[in-house]
C-alpha positions in Angstrom: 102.8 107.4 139.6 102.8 110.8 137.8 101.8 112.7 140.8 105.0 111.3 142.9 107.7 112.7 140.1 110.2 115.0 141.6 112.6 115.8 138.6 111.9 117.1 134.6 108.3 117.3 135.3 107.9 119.8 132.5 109.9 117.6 130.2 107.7 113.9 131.5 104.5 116.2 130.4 105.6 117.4 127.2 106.5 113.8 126.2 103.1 112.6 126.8 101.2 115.3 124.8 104.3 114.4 121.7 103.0 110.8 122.3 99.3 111.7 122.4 99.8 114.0 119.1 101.6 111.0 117.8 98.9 108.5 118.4 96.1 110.7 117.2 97.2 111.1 113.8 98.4 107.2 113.4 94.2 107.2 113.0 94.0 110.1 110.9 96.5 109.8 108.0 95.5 108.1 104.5 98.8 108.2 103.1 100.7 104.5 103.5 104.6 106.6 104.1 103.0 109.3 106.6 101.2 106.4 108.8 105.0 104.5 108.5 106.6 107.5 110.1 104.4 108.6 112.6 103.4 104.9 113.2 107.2 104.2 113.8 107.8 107.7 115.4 105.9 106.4 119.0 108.8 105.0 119.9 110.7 108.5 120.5 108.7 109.6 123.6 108.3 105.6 124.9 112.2 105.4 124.3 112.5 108.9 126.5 109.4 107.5 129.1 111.7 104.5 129.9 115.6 105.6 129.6 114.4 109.0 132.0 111.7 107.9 134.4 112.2 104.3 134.5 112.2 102.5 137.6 115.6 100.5 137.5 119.3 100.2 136.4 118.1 98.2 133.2 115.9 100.8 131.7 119.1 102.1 129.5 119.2 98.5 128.3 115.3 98.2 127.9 115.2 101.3 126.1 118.0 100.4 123.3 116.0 96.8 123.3 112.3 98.6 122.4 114.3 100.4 119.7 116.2 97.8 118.5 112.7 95.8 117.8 111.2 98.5 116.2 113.6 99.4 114.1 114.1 95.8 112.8 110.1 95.9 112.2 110.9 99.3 110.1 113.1 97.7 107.9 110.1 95.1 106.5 107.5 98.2 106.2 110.2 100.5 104.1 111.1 98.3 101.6 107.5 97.4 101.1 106.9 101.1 101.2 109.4 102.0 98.4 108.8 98.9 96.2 104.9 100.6 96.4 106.5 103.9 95.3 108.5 102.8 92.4 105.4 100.7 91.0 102.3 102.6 91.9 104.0 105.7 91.9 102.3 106.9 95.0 101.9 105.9 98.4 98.1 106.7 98.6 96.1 104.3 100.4 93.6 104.6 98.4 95.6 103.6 95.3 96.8 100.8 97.2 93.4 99.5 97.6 92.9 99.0 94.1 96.1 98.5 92.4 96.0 94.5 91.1 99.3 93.4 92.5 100.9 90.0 91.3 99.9 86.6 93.1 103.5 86.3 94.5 104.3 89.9 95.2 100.8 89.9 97.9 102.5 87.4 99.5 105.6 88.6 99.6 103.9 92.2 100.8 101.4 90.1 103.0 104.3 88.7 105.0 106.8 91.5 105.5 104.1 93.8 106.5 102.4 91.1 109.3 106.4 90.8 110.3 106.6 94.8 110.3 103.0 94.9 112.3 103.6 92.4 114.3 106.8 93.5 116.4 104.4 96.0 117.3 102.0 93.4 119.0 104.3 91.7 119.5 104.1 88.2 118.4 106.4 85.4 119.2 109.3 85.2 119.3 109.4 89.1 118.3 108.2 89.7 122.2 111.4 90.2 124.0 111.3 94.3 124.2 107.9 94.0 125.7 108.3 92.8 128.9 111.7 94.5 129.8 109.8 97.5 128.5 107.1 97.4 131.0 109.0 96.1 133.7 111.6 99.2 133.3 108.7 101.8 132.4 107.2 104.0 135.4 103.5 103.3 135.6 102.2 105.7 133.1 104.6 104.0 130.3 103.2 100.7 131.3 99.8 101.9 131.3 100.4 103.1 127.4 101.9 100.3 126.4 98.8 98.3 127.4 96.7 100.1 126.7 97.3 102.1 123.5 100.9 100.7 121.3 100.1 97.9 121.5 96.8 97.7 119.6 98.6 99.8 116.8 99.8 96.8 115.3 96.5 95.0 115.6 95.0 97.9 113.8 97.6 98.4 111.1 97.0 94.7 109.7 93.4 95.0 109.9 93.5 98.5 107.8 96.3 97.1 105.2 96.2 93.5 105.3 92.9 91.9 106.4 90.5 93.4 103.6 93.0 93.9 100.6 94.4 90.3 100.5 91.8 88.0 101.1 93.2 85.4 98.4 97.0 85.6 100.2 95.0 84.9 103.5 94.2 81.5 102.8 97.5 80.3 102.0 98.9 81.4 104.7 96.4 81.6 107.6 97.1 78.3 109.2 100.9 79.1 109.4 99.4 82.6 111.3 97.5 80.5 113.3 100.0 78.0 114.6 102.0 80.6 115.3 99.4 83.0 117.1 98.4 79.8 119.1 102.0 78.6 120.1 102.6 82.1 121.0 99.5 82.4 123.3 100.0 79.1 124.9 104.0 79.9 125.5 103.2 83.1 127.3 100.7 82.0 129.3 103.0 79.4 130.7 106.1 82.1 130.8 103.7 84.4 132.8 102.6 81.3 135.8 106.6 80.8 136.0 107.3 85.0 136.3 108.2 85.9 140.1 107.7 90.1 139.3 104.4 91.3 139.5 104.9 93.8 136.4 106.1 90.8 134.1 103.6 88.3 134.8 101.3 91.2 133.8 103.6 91.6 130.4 103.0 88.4 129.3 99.4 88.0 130.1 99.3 91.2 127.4 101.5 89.5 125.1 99.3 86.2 125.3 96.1 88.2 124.8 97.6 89.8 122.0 98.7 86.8 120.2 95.1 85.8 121.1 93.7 88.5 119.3 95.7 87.6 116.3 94.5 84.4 116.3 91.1 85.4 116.1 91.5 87.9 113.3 91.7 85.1 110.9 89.5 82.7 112.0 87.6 83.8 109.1 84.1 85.1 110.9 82.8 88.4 111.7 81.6 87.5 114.9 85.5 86.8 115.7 86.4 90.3 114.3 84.1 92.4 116.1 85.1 89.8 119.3 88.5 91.2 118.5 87.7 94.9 118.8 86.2 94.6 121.9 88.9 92.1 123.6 91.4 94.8 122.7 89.3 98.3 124.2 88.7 95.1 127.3 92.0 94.3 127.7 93.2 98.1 127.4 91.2 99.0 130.8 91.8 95.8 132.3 95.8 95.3 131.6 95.9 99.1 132.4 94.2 98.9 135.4 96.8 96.2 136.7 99.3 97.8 135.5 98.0 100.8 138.3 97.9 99.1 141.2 101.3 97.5 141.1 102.5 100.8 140.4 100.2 102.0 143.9 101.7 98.8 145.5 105.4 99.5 144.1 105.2 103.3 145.2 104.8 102.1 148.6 107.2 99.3 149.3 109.9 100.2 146.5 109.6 96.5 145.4 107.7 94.4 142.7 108.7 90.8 143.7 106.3 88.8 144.8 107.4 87.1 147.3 107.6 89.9 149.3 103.9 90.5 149.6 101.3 88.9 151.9 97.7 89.9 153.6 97.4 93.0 151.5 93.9 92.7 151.6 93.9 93.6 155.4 96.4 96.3 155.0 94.7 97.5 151.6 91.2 96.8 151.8 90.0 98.9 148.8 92.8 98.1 146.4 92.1 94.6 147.3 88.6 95.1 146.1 89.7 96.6 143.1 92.4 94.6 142.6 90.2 91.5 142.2 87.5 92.6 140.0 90.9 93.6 137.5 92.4 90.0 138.0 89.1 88.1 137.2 88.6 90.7 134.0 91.9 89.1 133.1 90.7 85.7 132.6 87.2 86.3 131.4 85.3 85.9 134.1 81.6 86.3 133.5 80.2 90.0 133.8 83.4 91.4 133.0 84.6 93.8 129.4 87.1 90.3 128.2 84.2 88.3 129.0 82.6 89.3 126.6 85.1 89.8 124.0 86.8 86.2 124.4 83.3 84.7 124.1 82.9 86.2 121.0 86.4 85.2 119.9 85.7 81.5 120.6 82.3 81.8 118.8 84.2 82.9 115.4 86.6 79.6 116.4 83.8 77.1 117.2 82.8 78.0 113.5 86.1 78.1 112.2 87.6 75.1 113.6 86.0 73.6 116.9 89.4 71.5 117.1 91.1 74.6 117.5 88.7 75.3 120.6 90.1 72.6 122.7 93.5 73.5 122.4 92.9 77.5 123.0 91.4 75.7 126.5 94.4 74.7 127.4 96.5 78.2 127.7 93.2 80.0 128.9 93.1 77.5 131.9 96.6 78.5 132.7 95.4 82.1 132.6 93.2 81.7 135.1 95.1 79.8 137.9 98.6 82.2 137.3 96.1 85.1 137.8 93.9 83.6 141.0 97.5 82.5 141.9 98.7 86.0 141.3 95.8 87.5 143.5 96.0 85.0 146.9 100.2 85.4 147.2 99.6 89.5 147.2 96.7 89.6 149.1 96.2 86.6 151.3 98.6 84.4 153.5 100.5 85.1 156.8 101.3 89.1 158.2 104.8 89.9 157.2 106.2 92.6 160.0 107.5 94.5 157.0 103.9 95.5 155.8 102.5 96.1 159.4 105.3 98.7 159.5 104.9 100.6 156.3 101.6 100.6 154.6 99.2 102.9 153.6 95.7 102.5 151.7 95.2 104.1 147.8 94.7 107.9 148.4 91.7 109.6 146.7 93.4 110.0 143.7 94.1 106.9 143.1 91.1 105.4 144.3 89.9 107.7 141.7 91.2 106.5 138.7 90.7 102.4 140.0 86.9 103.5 140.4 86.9 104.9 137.2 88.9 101.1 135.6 86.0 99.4 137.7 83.3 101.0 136.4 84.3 100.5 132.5 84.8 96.6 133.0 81.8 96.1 135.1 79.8 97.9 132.1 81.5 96.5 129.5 80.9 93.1 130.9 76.6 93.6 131.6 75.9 95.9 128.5 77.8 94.8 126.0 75.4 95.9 123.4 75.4 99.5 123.8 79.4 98.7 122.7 78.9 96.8 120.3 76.3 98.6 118.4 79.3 101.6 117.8 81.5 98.5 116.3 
């Protein structure tokens, strides 16, 4: 956690606020090459987060492997970028909106930007940096990740692809939708087979992304604004996690699971906590990704109610790896290890968890005061 650093504190600070300045104006800028560099330009401070503060030996290596990715997703958006420059003359988005583009030239736009876009997500198979991220990222990087870079792909195709290339959309959507499916179903299954806390978190967020993708085309507006508010659910809720196994990690240095039993007596009030994150994480009733997956599967139902029974299947999975998840940390047998060293949240921390808690509970019982700012 933040408050535990004990080297280049002024340095950790400054990159956040570079990050937050970053992130601010990816929502401000109109012009298509400005949101490509400071879109692309996150990964400086996340590269520093990671390769300075990280947790373990193969943050160097997770580091190198986040650039790598987006740098490969960079090479899809600047061509695009420079082919727009050469023909339009300009790189306002506002041109870009209404210049009449060839049939095969959208869809060869279409798909290098979702490619470019998607990295960001990520989408299978372009997932591989995100869990080494996370797992090598201190707790604030995690949290971040979650919470904020990862819904700047999301929003990038909805602002340049979802509304400017309706026609391209239909020939293409099933292949998106396979491939968002597979990719939700495949990390789902990943995440129940994962034996460190951090990555079975990882790839719940990369299964609820590829989620979200798949509900972006399914062609209904009742799936879109479902979409907006999975992704604001599963920024509190992933980020929340992503908290208390940093709080669990500070105290006993280690992330594996099978290391941890009857937390819950040891750690009564992250317990608590704990479980009203891990049932937010599979939709439970009265929680914020309740609300949103409902939504979602709404937009399916009208979209293709065959497609319903297979998304069944990975969220299923979801919810025994995270009740799973829950009763190895917190129930089970005393270990003498945690009856020698342990110590509750402090107020701090119990701070920020009551402040996680209180956003899911709400978003879950009133979703309409949400919604109605959609």
């Amino acid at each position: 956690m933040s408050w535990f650093l004990s080297y280049k504190i002024n340095l950790y600070f400054y990159t956040l606020m570079l990050l937050l300045f970053i992130l601010i104006n990816t929502f401000l800028v109109m012009d298509i090459l400005l949101f490509f560099l400071i879109f692309e330009s996150s990964v400086i401070p996340l590269f520093l987060l990671i390769a300075i503060w990280g947790s373990r030996s193969r943050k160097i290596y997770a580091s190198y492997l986040l650039l790598s990715y987006t740098l490969l997703g960079s090479v899809f958006l600047l061509i695009i970028i420079l082919y727009l420059y050469i023909n339009i003359g300009t790189t306002s988005y506002i041109s870009f909106i209404y210049y009449n583009f060839f049939n095969n030239i959208q869809i060869i736009i279409f798909i290098s930007c979702f490619i470019g876009f998607g990295i960001k997500i990520p989408l299978i198979p372009f997932h591989i940096w995100l869990p080494e991220a996370h797992v090598e990222s201190p707790t604030t990087g995690s949290v971040i990740l979650a919470g904020l870079i990862l819904k700047l792909g999301l929003y990038a195709i909805i602002k340049f692809l979802f509304f400017l290339f309706n026609n391209i959309q239909k020939d293409v959507i099933y292949n998106i939708i396979l491939i968002s499916y597979f990719g939700f179903l495949y990390a789902t299954l990943v995440a129940y087979n994962q034996i460190d806390l951090k990555k079975i978190i990882a790839y719940s967020s990369v299964a609820h992304m590829n989620f979200s993708v798949l509900s972006l085309f399914s062609e209904s507006i009742v799936g879109l604004i479902g979409l907006v508010y999975l992704m604001i659910g599963h920024a509190f809720t992933s980020s929340a996690l992503f908290t208390s196994i940093g709080v669990i990690y500070d105290r006993y240095k280690t992330r594996l699971i099978c290391y941890f039993q009857s937390l819950i007596f040891l750690m009564p009030i992250l317990g608590i906590m704990f479980f009203i994150f891990i049932i937010s994480n599979f939709a439970f009733p009265a929680t914020f990704n309740f609300v949103g997956e409902l939504l979602i599967l709404i937009g399916i139902i009208n979209f293709n109610s065959f497609l319903l029974i297979l998304i069944l299947l990975p969220m299923v999975v979801t919810m025994i790896y995270s009740l799973f998840l829950y009763s190895r940390i917190f129930f089970g047998p005393f270990n003498i290890i945690f009856i020698r060293y342990f110590s509750d949240v402090i107020r701090l921390e119990a701070f920020i968890l009551l402040i996680y808690s209180f956003f899911i509970i709400f978003g879950g019982l009133f979703p309409m005061l949400i919604i109605y700012y959609l």
